[in-house]
N, C-alpha and C positions, 0 to 999 in steps of 0.2 A: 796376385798369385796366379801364374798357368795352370790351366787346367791341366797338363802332366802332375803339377806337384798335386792336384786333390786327386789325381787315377791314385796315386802313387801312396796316398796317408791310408793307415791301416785302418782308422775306424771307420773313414769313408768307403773304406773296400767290403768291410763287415756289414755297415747300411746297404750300401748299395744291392750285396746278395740277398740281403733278406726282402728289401724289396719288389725282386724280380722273382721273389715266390708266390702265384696268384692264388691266394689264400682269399679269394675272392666268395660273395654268395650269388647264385643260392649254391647247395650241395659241394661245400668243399672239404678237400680230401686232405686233411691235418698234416700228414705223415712228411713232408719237405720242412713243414715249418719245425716240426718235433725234432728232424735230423739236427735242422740247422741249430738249435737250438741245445743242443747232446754236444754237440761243437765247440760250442759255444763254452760251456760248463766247464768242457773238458780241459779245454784253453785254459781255463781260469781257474783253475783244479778246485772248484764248486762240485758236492754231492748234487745230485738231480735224480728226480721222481719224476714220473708220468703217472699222475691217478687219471679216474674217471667216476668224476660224483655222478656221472648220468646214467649207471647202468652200465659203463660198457662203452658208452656213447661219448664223443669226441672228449679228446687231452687236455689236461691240465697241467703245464710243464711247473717242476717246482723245483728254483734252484736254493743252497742253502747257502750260506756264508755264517760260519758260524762266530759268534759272539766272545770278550771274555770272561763275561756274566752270562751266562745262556740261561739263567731263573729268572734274568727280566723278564718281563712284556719285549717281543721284540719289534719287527719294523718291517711291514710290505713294503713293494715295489711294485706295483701290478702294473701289466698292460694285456690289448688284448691283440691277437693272433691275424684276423680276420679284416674283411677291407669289404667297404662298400663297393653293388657294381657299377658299370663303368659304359660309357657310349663311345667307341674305341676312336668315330668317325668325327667326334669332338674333340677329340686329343690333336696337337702338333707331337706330340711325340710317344710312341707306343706306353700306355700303362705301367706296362709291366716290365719294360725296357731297363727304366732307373738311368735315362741318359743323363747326362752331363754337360752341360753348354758352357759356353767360353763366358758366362759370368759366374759361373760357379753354382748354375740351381740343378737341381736333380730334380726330373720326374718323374714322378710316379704315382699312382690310388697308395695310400699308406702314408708316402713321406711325410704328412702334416697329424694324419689320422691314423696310427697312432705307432707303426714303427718305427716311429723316431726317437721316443721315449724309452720302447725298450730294447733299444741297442747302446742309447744314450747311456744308462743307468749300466750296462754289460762295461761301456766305456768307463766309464765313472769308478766301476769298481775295479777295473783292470789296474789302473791307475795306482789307485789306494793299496792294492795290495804291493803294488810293487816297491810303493816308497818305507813297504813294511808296517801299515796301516794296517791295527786289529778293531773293529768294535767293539764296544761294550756290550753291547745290544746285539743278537743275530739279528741280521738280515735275511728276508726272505726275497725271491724274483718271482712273479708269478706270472705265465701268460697263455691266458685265458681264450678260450671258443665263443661264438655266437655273441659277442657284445651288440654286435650290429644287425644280427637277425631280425628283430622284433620277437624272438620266442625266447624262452627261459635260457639265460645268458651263464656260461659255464662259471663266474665266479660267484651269482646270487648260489648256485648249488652248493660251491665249494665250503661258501660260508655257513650252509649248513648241518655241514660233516663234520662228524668225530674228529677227522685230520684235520682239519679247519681249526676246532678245538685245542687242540696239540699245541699247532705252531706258537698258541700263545699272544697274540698279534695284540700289541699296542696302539698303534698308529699307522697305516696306510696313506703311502703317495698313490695317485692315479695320474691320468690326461688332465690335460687344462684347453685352451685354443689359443691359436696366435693373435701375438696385437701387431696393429697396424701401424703405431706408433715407438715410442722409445720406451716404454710402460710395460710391465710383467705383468699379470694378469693371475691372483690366487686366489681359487675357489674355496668356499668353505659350505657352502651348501645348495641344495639343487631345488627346484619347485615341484611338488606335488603332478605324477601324470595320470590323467583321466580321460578315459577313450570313451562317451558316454554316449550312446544310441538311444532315441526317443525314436518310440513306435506308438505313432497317433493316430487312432481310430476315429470315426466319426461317421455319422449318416450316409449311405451310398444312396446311387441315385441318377439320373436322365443329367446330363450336362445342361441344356434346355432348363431347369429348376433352380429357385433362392433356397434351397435347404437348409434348414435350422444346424447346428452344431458338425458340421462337416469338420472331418482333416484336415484340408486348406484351411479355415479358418484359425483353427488352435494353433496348423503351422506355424501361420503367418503370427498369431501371440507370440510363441514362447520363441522363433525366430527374432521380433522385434526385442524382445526384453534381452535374449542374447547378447544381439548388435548393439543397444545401448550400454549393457554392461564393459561390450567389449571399446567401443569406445570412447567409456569413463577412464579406460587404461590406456587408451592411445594418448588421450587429454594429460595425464598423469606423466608421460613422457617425455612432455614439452621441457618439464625440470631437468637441465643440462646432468642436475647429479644424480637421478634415476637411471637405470639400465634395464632393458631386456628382462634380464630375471632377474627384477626387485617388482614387477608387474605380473599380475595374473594374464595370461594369453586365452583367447576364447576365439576359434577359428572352424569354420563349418567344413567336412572333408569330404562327404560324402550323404546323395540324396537319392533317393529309392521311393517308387512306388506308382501308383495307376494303372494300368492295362489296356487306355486308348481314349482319343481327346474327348469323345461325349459321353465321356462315363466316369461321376465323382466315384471318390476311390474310397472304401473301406476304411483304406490303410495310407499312412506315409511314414517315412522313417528318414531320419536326417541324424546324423553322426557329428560331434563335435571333439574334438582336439582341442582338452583344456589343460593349460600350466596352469597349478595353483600357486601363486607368490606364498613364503613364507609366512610371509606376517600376517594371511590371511587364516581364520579359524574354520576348516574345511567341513567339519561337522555343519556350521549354521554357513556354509555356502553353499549345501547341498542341499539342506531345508528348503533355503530361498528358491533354489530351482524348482523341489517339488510344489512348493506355493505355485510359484509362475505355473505349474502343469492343472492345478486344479482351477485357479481366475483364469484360463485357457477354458474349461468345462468340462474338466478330466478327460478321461478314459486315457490318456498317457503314460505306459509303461516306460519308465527307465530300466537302459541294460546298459551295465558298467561293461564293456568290450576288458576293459582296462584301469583296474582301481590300484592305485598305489595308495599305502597308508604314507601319514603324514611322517617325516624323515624331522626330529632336531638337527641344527645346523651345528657345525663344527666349532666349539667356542674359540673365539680370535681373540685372547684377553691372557694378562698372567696366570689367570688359573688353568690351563693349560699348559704347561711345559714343555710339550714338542711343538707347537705354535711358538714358543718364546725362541726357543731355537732355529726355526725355521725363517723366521723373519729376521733375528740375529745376524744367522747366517745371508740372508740377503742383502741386507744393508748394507754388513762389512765388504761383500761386494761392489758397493755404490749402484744398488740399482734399483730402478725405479719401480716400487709396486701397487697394485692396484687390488683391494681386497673386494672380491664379487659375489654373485651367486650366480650357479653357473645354468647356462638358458635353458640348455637341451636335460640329458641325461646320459650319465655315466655309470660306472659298476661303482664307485663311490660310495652310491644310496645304500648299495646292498652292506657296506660295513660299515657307515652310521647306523643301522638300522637296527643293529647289534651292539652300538656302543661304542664304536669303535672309532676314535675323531680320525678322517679324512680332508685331504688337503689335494684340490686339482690341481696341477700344474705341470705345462708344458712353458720349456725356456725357447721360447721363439717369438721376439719379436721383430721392428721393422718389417714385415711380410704380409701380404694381403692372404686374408682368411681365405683359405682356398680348400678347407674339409668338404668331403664331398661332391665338390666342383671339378670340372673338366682341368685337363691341365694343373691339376696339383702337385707345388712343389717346395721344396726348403734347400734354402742356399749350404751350400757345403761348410762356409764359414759359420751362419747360425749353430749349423746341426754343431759343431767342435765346440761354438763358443757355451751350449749346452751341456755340452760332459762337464766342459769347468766348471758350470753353474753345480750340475749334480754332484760331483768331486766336494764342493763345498756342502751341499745340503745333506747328501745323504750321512757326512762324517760327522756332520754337527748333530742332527736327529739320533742317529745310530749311538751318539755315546750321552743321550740325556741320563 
């Protein structure tokens, strides 16, 4: 296919504008994405809202598609708004450009992460309505601020609003990540995050001195107990049928402390970045840490930067009904699936968290994982072959 005939396809033209809105962090300005997105509704002759569970403080675009049961439980769509930032000087081709090359990739910060999904789903139901497709079920579109900030992310808010309440919400689609292979890739649950800061105190003192119960020493303990833990899970990885998130991650990010080389330090403070694996019982792995602090020789304060409560996993079995249709819906597709737990963190958590079974996916595969990364982009043909995947799952979900 010529690159004229993908200028020239409408859903590529749809992607591509919202791409080239840098909805970028830090401090960005909503109001392009919210237009684009009033447009978007409008097209589709979808009711739309803009709340603000923050105060006041950035959008929450909420489009409707109403049901022909609207007393169901109905069915999100979420995605979020925003885009990680970008080193421009890394890029072949401007960010925010949304170019188009003669093999049909688009680039752009987003294309992978995560406005692909929701333009896909804009696509998906453009579709359905036109072939005079109603659900049973409403449908909701939700897209959300600050997923990617690290600060309180607009849909953990939403979900704890009155209007959150309302909509009634059944079951939640979110992101997923591309596979590299021929394999779809469906999240059912995420791992535990904990941003944990140890501040170890200990004997100060002349560098020149063996000083009893120092800093450095307890460091270097609960460092080594650490690095073993963490490479009982590297070990554990060697099982070709293990993944990423079916392992607890334990990674050191940051090291603070002393005031000059001959002089032992009161204080040290070292930061870990831990995924807790599901199947681990988070209560007695926090225990064990505190153990490790006191056969250290105490005086180590734990400061959770970052505590997530433990999240149940989405069940993937018949007692689930929109799981049974979802996978239904895949298969009759003939496509290849991969059930996972997903490595990082998504807005997902925040409605399991309430009850609510959530399912990640993004239909992109053949494509190297490129979230995040310089130069990220999705073939024009994925992105279409996407809407059809959605075209299928949302109508199947929508009329459980």
């Amino acid at each position: 296919m010529s690159t004229t005939r993908w200028e020239n396809d409408e859903e590529i033209q749809i992607f591509r504008e919202y791409l080239r809105i840098p909805s970028v962090h830090p401090n960005i300005d909503y109001t392009a994405c919210v237009d684009f997105l009033k447009r978007q509704a409008s097209s589709l002759d979808l009711p739309v809202e803009v709340v603000y569970p923050q105060n006041g403080l950035n959008p929450v675009v909420v489009m409707k598609w109403l049901g022909k049961q609207p007393g169901l439980p109905s069915i999100l769509l979420n995605s979020h708004m925003d885009v990680v930032p970008v080193f421009p000087s890394k890029w072949t081709h401007k960010p925010f450009s949304a170019d188009l090359d003669n093999e049909g990739r688009i680039y752009a910060r987003g294309s992978q992460d995560m406005k692909c999904v929701g333009t896909q789903y804009l696509g998906a139901i453009r579709f359905l309505k036109a072939s005079g497709f109603q659900p049973k079920r409403t449908v909701y579109l939700t897209f959300v601020p600050d997923e990617e900030a690290g600060i309180i992310p607009g849909l953990k808010l939403l979900v704890q609003s009155e209007y959150f309440t309302k909509m009634n919400v059944g079951f939640s689609f979110d992101e997923g990540i591309a596979s590299e292979n021929e394999t779809f890739s469906v999240y059912y649950a995420e791992r535990t995050l904990w941003a944990l800061r140890f501040k170890i105190s200990g004997t100060a003192g002349h560098g020149s001195l063996l000083l009893e119960n120092t800093a450095g020493e307890k460091f270097n303990y609960i460092l080594n107990k650490m690095m073993e833990y963490r490479a009982s899970q590297v070990k554990r990885l060697e099982d070709p049928t293990i993944d990423i998130g079916d392992v607890t991650t334990v990674n050191v990010t940051q090291l603070k402390g002393g005031v000059q080389s001959n002089v032992v330090p009161p204080l040290l403070e070292v930061v870990f970045d831990i995924r807790v694996a599901i199947t681990v019982d988070v209560a007695a792995f926090e225990k064990q840490i505190r153990d490790w602090c006191e056969e250290a020789g105490g005086g180590i304060e734990l400061d959770f930067e970052w505590k997530e409560p433990y999240v149940a996993p989405t069940k993937i079995d018949p007692s689930n009904s929109y799981w049974v249709a979802f996978k239904q819906a895949l298969d009759e597709l003939g496509l290849k699936t991969r059930q996972r737990v997903f490595p990082g963190a998504t807005d997902s958590r925040y409605v399991r968290h309430v009850g609510i079974p959530a399912l990640g996916f993004s239909p992109i595969n053949n494509t190297p994982i490129l979230l995040h990364d310089h130069d990220e982009y999705l073939r024009a043909e994925t992105y279409l072959q996407g809407i059809e995947i959605y075209k299928k799952l949302i109508a199947a979900v929508a009329n459980v």
